[in-house]
C-alpha positions, 0 to 999 in steps of 0.5 A: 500500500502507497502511503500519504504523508503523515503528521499526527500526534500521539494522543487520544482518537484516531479518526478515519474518514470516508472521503466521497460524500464526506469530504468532498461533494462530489457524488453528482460528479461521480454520477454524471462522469460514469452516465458519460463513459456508459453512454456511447455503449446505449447504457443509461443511469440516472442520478437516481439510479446512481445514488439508489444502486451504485454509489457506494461502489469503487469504479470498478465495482459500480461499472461492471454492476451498470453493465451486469444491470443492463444485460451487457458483458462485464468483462475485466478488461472492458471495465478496465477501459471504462475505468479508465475513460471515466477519470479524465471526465471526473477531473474535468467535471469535478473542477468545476462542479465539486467541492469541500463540504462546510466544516469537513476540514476544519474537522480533518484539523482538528482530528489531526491534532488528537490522533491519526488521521486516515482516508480510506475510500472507493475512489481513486487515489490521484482523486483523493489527492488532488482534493487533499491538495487543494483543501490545505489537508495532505500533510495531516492525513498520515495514510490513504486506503484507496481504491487501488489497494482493495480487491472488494469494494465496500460494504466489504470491510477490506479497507477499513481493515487494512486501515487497522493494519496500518494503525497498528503499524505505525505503533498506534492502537488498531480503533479508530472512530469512521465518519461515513456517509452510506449505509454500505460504508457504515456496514463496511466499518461495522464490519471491521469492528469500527465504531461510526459517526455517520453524516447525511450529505448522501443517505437518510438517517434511517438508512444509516442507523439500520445498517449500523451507526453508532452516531447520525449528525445531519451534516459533518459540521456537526460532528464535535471532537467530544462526539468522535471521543465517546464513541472511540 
């Protein structure tokens, strides 16, 4: 696993952060970018059918559910292809049309300067880089888990455990407190045996709550760092 650069103290919480729809508001982006690439193929979703089926898949995964759901041939090497069409059309759309959530990284700080920070998303890690970047937060992330690093995108808990693994590397205790937006993110950290503070940027709260969340605030400007330290 490629590793961001880390700068985090050693006390109290550590705190990973899922990053589309935590983060960065962005999922639309996501929507219109995958709508793009599929659509010379007669393929069609809506922002709906994204967000009711496909975003809380990495590209990969949701490509190759889009085909699968459209009765198409979901080969490796033509999700591949189609992978890699979409992450130009990301960029390009996500410059002008995603942003920074109010507060996300007032919050990113903060966590920073009580333990270890960690990203661990489906999205691509040129992606969640280039965002750290321009949100001033890199340095403060000690680690990413992206979707290059996964075999099985959430809500398989995979990289919330490799995001364990990494904790207990770097000498800190393997518990963190997960800020998620979606019921199969929730799931996913559930799963590792995680504690969540979801947010409702993409999901209702019923949702969240019946997949497991252990704390629901309605956006992530909400979230206080006494909240994270209860639940961890």
């Amino acid at each position: 696993m490629r590793l961001a650069r880390g700068r985090c103290k050693a006390d109290a919480v550590n705190t990973l952060f899922d990053f589309n729809g935590v983060l960065l508001d962005d999922e639309h982006v996501h929507a219109a970018a995958m709508a793009e690439v599929l659509a010379p193929m007669g393929v069609v979703i809506t922002e709906r059918d994204y967000f009711e089926r496909y975003f809380v898949f990495d590209d990969r995964e949701a490509l190759r559910a889009a085909l699968v759901d459209a009765g198409r041939e979901a080969n490796d090497a033509l999700v591949a292809r189609l992978v890699s069409e979409k992450q130009p059309v990301y960029l390009r759309r996500v410059a002008t049309d995603g942003r920074p959530y109010p507060g996300a990284a007032d919050l990113v700080r903060a966590t920073a300067g009580r333990g270890m920070v960690g990203v661990v998303s489906g999205a691509l890690r040129h992606e969640i880089e280039l965002a750290l970047d321009a949100m001033r937060l890199r340095d403060l992330v000690a680690f990413i888990v992206s979707a290059e690093d996964t075999r099985r995108s959430k809500p398989d808990p995979e990289g919330y455990l490799l995001a364990k693994r990494e904790l207990a590397a770097r000498g800190r205790e393997p518990r963190a407190v997960v800020i998620e937006d979606s019921p199969g993110g929730v799931a996913a950290a559930k799963a590792a045996g995680l504690s969540v503070a979801a947010v409702l940027h993409t999901s209702s709260e019923a949702d969240v709550r019946r997949a497991g969340a252990d704390h629901v605030a309605a956006t992530i400007a909400e979230l206080s760092l006494d909240q994270l330290a209860m639940l961890a």
